[in-house]
C-alpha positions as CSV (number, residue, x, y, z in Angstrom):
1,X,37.5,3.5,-13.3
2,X,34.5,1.1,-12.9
3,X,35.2,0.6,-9.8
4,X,35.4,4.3,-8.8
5,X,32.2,4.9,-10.0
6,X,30.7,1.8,-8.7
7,X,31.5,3.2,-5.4
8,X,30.5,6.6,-6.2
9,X,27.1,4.7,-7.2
10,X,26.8,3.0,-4.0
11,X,27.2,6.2,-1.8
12,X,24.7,8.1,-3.9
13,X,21.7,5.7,-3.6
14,X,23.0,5.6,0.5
15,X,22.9,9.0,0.6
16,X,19.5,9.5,-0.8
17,X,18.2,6.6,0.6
18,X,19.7,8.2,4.2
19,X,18.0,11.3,3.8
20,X,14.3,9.7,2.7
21,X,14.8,7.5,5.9
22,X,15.0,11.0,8.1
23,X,12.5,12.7,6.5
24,X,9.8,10.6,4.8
25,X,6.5,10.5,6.9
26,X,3.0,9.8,6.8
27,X,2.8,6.0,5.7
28,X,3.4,4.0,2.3
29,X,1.1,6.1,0.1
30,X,3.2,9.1,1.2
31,X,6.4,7.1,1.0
32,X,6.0,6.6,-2.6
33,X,5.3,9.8,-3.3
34,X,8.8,10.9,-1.6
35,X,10.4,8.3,-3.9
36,X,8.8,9.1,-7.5
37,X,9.3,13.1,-6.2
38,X,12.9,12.2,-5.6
39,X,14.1,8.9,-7.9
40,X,12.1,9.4,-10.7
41,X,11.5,13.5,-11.4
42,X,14.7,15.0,-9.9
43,X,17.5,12.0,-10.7
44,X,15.4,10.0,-14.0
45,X,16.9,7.2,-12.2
46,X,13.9,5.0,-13.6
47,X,11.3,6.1,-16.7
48,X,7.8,7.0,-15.4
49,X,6.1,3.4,-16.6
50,X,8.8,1.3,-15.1
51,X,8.5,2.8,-11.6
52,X,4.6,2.2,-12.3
53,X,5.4,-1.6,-13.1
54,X,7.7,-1.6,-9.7
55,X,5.5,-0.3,-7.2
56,X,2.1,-2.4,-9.2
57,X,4.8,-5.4,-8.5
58,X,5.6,-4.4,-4.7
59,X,1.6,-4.0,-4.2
60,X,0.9,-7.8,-5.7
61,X,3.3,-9.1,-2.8
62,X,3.0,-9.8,0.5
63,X,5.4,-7.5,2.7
64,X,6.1,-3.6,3.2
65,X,5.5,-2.3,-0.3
66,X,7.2,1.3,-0.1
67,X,10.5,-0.7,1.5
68,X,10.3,-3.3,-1.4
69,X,9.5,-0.2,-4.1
70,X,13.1,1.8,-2.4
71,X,14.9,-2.0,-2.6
72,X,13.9,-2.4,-6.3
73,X,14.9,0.8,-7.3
74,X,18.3,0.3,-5.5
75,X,18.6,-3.2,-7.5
76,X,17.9,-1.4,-11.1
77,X,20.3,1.0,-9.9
78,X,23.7,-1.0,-8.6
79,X,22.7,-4.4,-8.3
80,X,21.8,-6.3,-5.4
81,X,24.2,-4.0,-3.0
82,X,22.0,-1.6,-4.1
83,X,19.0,-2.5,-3.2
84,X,20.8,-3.6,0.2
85,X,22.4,0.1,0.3
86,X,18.8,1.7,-0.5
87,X,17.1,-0.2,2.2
88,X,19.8,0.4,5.0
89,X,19.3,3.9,3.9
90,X,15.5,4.0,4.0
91,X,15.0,1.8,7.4
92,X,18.1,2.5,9.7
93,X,17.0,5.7,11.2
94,X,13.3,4.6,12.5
95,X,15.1,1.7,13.4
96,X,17.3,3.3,15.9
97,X,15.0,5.5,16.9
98,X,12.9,3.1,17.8
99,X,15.3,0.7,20.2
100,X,16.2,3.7,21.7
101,X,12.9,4.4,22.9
102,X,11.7,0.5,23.3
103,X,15.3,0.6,25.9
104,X,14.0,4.1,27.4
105,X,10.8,2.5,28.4
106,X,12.3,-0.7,29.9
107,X,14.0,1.5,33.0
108,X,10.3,2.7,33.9
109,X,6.8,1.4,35.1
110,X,4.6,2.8,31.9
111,X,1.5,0.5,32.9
112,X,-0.3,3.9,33.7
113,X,1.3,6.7,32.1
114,X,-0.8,9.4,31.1
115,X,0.9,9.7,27.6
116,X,1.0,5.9,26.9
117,X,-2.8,6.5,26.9
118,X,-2.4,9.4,24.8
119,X,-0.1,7.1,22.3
120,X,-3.0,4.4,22.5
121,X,-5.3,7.2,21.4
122,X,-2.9,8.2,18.3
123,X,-3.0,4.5,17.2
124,X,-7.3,4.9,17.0
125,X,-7.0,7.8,14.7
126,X,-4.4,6.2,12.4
127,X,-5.8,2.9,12.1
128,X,-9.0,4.6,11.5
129,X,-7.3,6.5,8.8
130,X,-5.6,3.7,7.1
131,X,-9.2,2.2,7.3
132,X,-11.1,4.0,5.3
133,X,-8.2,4.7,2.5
134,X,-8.3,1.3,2.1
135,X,-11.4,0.7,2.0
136,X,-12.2,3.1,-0.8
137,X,-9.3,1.7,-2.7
138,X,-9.4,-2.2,-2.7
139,X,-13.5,-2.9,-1.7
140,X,-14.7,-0.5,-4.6
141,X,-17.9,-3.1,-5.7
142,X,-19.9,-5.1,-3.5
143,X,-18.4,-8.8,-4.0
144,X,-14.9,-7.1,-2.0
145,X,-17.1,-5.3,0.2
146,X,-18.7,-9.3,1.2
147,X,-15.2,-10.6,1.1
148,X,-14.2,-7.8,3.7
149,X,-17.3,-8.4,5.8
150,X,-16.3,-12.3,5.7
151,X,-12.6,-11.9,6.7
152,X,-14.0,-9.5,9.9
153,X,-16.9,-12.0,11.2
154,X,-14.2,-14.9,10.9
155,X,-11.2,-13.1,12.4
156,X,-13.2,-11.5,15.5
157,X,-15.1,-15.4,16.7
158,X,-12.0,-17.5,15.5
159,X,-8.9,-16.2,16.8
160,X,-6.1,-18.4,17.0
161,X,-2.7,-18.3,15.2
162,X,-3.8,-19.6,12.0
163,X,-7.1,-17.8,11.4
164,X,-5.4,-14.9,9.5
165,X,-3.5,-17.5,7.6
166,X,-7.0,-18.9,6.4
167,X,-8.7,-16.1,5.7
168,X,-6.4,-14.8,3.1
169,X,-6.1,-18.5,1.4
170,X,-9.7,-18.8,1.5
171,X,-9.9,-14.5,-0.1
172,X,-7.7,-15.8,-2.6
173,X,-10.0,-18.8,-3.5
174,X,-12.7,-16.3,-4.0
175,X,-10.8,-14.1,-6.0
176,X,-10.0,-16.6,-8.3
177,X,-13.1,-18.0,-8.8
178,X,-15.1,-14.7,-9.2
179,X,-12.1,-12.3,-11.1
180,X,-10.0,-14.7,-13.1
181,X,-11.6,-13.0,-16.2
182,X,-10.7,-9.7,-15.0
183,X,-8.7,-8.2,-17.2
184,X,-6.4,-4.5,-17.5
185,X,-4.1,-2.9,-19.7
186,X,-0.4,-3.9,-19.0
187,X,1.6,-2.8,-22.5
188,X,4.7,-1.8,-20.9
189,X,8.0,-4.0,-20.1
190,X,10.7,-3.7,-17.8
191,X,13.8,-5.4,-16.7
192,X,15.8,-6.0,-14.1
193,X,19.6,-6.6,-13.9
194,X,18.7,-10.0,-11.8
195,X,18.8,-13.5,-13.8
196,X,15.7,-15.9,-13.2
197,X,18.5,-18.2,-11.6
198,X,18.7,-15.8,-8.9
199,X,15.1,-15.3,-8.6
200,X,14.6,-19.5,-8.2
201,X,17.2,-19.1,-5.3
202,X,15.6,-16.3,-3.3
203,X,11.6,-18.0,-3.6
204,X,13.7,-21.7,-2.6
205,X,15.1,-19.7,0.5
206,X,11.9,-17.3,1.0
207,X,9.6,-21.0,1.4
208,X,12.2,-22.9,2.6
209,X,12.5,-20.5,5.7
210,X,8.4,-20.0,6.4
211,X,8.8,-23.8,6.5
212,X,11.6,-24.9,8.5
213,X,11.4,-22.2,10.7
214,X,8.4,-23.1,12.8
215,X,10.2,-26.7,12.6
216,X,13.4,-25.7,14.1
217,X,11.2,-23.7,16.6
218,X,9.8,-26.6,17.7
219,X,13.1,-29.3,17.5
220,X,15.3,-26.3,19.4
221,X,13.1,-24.1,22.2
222,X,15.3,-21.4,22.1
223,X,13.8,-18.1,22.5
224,X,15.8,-16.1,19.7
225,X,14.7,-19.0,16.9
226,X,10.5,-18.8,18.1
227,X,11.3,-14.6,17.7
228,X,12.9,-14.9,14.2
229,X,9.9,-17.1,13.1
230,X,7.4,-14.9,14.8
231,X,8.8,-12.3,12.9
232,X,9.9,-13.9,9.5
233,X,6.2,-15.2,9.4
234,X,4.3,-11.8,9.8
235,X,6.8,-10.1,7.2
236,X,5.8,-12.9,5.0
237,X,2.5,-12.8,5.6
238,X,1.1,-9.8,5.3
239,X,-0.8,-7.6,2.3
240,X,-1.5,-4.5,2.5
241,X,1.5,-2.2,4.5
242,X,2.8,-1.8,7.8
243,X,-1.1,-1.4,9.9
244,X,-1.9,-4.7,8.9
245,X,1.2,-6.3,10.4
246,X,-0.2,-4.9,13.6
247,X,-2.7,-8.0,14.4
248,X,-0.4,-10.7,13.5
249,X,2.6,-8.9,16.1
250,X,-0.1,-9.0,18.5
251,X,-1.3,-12.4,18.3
252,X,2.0,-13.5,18.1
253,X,3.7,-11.3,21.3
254,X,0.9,-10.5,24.0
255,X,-1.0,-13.6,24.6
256,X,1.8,-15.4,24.6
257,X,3.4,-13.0,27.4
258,X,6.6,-12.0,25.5
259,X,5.8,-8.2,26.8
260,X,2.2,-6.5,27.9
261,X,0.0,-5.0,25.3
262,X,0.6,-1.8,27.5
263,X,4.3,-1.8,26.1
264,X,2.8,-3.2,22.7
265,X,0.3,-0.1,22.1
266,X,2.9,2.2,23.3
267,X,5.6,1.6,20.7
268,X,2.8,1.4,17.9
269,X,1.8,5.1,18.6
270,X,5.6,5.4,18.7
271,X,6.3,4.2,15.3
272,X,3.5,6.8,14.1
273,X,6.1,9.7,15.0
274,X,9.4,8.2,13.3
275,X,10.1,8.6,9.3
276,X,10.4,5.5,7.1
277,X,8.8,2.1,6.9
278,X,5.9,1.1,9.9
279,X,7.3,-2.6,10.0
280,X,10.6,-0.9,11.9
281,X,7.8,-1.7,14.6
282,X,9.1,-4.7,14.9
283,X,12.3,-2.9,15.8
284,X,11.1,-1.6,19.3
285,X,8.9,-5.0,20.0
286,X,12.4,-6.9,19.6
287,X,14.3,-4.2,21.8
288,X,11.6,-4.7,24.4
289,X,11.7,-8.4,24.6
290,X,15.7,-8.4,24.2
291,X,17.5,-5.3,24.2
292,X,19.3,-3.6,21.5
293,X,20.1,-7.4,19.9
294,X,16.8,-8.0,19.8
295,X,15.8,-5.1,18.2
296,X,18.3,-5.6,14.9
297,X,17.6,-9.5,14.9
298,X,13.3,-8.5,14.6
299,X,14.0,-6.2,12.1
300,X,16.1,-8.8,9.7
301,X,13.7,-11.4,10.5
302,X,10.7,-9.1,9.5
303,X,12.2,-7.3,6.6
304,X,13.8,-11.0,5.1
305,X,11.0,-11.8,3.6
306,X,10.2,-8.2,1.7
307,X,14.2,-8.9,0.0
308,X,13.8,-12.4,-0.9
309,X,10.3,-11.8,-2.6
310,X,11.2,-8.4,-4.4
311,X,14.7,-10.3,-5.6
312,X,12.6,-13.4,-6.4
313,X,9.9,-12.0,-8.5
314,X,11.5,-9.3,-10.5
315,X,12.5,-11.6,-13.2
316,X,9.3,-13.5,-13.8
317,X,7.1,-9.9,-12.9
318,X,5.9,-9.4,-16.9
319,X,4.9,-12.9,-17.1
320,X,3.4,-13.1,-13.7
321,X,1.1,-9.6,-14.4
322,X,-0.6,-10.4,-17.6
323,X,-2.0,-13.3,-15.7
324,X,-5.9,-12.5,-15.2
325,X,-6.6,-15.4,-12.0
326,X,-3.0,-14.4,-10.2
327,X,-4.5,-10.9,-10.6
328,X,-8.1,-11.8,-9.8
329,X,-6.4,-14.1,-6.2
330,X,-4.9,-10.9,-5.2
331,X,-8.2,-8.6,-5.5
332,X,-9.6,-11.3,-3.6
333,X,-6.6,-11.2,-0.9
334,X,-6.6,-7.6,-0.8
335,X,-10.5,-6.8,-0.3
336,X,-9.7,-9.5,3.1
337,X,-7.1,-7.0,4.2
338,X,-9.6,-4.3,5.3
339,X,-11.6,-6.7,7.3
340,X,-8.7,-7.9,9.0
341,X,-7.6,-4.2,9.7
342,X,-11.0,-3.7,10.6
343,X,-10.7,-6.2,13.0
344,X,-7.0,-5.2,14.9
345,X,-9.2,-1.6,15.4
346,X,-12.0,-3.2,17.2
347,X,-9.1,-5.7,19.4
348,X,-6.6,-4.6,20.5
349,X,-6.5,-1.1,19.5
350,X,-10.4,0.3,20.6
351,X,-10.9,-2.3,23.4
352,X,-7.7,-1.1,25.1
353,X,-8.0,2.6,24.6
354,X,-11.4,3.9,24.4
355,X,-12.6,3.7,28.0
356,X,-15.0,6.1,28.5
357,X,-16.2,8.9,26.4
358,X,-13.4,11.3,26.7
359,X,-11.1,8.9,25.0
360,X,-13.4,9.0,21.9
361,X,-13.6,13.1,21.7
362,X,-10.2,13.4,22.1
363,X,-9.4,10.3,19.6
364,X,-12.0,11.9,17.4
365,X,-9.9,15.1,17.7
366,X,-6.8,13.7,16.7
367,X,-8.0,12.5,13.6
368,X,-9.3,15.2,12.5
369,X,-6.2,16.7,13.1
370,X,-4.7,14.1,10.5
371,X,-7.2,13.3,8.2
372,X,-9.0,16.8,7.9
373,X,-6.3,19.8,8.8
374,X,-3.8,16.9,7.7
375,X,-1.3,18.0,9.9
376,X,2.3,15.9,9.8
377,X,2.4,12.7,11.8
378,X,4.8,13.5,14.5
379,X,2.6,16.6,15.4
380,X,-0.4,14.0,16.1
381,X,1.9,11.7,17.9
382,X,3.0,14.3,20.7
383,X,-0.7,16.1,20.8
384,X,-1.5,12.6,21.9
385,X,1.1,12.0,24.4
386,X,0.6,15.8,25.7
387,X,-3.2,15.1,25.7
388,X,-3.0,11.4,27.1
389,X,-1.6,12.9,30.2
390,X,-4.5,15.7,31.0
391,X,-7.2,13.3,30.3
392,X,-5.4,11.3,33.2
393,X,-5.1,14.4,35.4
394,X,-9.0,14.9,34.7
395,X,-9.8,11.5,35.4
């Protein structure tokens, strides 16, 4: 009898999971929204302060927080399988999607396609979206505006591969040092059906691999082990969702001449029109360097370290939040995101697609469409694509 309704567990969370993955658009924000609409107020799979206490947990790590939010609630659900189960659910369908379209584009020259312009153009209004959301939200006084201002000057005159890397070490230093005092209300508890055994197993493996990765890189030269570390080491790195994996992929990929920032602008504006997680990105980037294989082995290697961190932390989370200078690094770390978002729109993302001024009316256009009639995502994706190719008709 256990077992039966084990089972029946497990195919209710894929289920759900399945049908958020089809139909959840418009970013992490939105994302969570689906999942408190949908886990929370129609199943009660979770109480109201301990999905609180979840996503506050997923937004103090690194990673794709509405991913790591769907794999937690899988985990309090049915275990481990569960969280796996609720993530396949969530991410398959953009994944597919996605290497679909990264193969689609491989049979044909898209150097100068009118709509790959028009896809560049969608990418200006969301980044320029996700922009100022973010802004408002983590650079609310004027010590995180600085911190913002610092992480932009440093990341536009010093780019190499460890800038970003830095930045947020040096943003955390800061935030220490300036809101280890700070302090919030954090009265309620929760638990999680993972022992702190576990937990010490999944951080070993999450450090262990962001260290002997870019060893075995080096030792080996094989192209599929530098791809799993380019990938394992932006999922690991990043704070802040999916647009702020965008400048780390690119510093990684184009200079290096895995595939043309052409085909990397392209599937970005593509990932704008798919439900589910941005970091499935990574889905058509590894499809694009090597095929359909590639594609699944990017999107393990980015989405790794979102499990391994979410499994890892859960036990030690109530511990870990009442602690005023872990909480005071991470406002530091967090007001550096927007200046390093700030600085993937100026390069790659505006020097590449605003050209002359007809690119900026119609990019202005297109976010107004999203941020002002705030129209769905996939409607400003093929606008673009339709528009991208009249402006190259006109021009």
């Amino acid at each position: 009898m256990l077992q039966k309704t084990s089972i029946k567990t497990l195919l209710e969370i894929l289920f759900v999971s399945t049908r958020l993955g089809l139909t959840s658009f418009g970013g992490p924000i939105a994302h969570l929204g689906y999942f408190h609409e949908e886990y929370i107020r129609r199943r009660k799979w979770m109480d109201e302060k301990s999905y609180a206490d979840l996503v506050a947990l997923c937004q103090f790590l690194p990673g794709p927080a509405s991913s790591q939010v769907g794999i937690g609630i899988g985990v309090m659900r049915a275990g481990i399988l569960g969280g796996i189960i609720s993530f396949l659910g969530f991410t398959l369908p953009s994944v597919i999607a996605l290497i679909v379209f990264a193969l689609i584009l491989k049979t044909v020259d898209i150097g100068n396609a009118g709509w790959i312009h028009g896809l560049k153009l969608v990418a200006v209004a969301v980044v320029a979206h996700a922009i100022l959301g973010m802004a408002q939200k983590l650079t609310p006084d004027l010590t995180r505006k600085a911190i913002a201002l610092m992480a932009l000057v440093i990341i536009l005159l010093w780019q190499t591969a460890y800038t970003q890397v830095g930045v947020i070490l040096l943003a955390a230093f800061i935030g220490f040092a300036i809101y280890k005092n700070h302090s919030e209300n954090a009265d309620s508890r929760i638990h999680f059906p993972i022992s702190r055994k576990v937990g010490i197993i999944c951080l070993s493996l999450f450090f262990g691999l962001l260290i002997m990765l870019p060893i075995l890189r080096e030792i080996s030269s094989l192209d599929w082990i530098a791809m799993f570390d380019s990938f394992y080491r932006s999922g690991s790195l990043v704070f802040g969702g999916g647009h702020v994996v965008l400048p780390l992929l690119e510093r990684e990929f184009v200079p290096t001449g895995w595939l043309s920032e052409e085909s990397f602008l392209a599937g970005y504006g593509a990932a704008q029109a798919v439900p589910g997680p941005l970091f499935t990105f990574a889905a058509y980037l590894g499809a694009v360097m090597n095929g359909w294989l590639g594609g699944l082995v990017a999107t393990i290697a980015i989405f790794l370290p979102a499990f391994l961190l979410i499994l890892g932390t859960l036990p030690f989370w109530d511990q870990l939040r009442r602690n005023p200078k872990i909480k005071g690094a991470l406002m530091g770390v967090n007001a550096a995101v927007v200046g390093i978002l700030i600085a993937a729109f100026y390069k790659p993302i505006w020097t590449s697609s605003i050209l002359q001024p007809i690119d900026f009316a119609f990019a202005a256009v297109l976010f107004s469409m999203l941020v002002y009639w705030k129209l769905p995502p996939w409607v400003i994706v093929v606008t673009g694509a339709i528009g991208g190719t009249f402006l190259t008709l006109l021009t």
